[in-house]
C-alpha positions in Angstrom: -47.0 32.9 19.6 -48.9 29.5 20.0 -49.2 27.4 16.9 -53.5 27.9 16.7 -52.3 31.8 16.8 -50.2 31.8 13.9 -52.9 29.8 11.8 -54.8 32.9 11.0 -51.7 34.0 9.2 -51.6 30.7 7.1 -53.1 32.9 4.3 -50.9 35.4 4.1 -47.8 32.9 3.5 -49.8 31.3 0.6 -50.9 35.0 -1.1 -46.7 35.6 -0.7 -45.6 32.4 -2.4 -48.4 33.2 -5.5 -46.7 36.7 -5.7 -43.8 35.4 -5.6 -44.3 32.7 -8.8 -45.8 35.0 -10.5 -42.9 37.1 -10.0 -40.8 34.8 -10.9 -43.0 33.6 -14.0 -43.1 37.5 -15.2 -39.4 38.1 -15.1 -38.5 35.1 -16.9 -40.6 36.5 -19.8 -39.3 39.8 -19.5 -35.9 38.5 -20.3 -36.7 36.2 -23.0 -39.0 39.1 -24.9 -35.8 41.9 -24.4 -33.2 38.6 -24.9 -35.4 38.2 -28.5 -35.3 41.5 -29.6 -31.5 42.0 -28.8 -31.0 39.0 -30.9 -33.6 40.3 -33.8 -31.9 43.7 -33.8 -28.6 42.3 -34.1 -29.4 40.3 -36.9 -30.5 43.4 -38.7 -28.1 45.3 -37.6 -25.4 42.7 -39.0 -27.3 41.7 -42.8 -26.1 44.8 -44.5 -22.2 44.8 -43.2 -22.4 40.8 -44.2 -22.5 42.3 -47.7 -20.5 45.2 -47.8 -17.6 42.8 -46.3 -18.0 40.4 -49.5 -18.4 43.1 -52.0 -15.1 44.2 -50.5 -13.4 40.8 -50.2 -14.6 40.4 -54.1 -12.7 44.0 -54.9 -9.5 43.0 -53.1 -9.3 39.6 -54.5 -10.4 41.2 -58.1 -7.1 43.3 -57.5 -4.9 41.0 -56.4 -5.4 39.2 -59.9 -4.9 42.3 -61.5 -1.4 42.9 -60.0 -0.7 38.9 -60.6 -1.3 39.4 -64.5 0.4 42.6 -64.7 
């Protein structure tokens, strides 16, 4: 094909490249909203074992004492 012939098609190559972006643009913010909300769970999934580990720590150093004084 000539180069005037392929002109007409000049649109299509432009509607592509938006798709394309916006593509792009929409997958980014996927990942950062299901990257967010992997971190948020963790989090909340990690709080209540951050306290059961020091209550534990405090019961196993309490009885270590215990043993030292004994």
């Amino acid at each position: 094909m000539r180069h005037e012939e392929l002109q007409q098609f000049s649109h299509v190559n432009k509607k592509s490249l938006d798709q394309y972006v916006n593509f792009r643009e929409n997958l980014k913010n996927c990942r950062e909203d299901e990257l967010n909300l992997m971190l948020t769970q963790v989090a909340e999934y990690k709080e209540p074992w951050k306290e059961l580990l020091k209550d534990n720590i405090y019961i196993y150093m309490y009885g270590m004492r215990q043993r030292e004084w004994y």
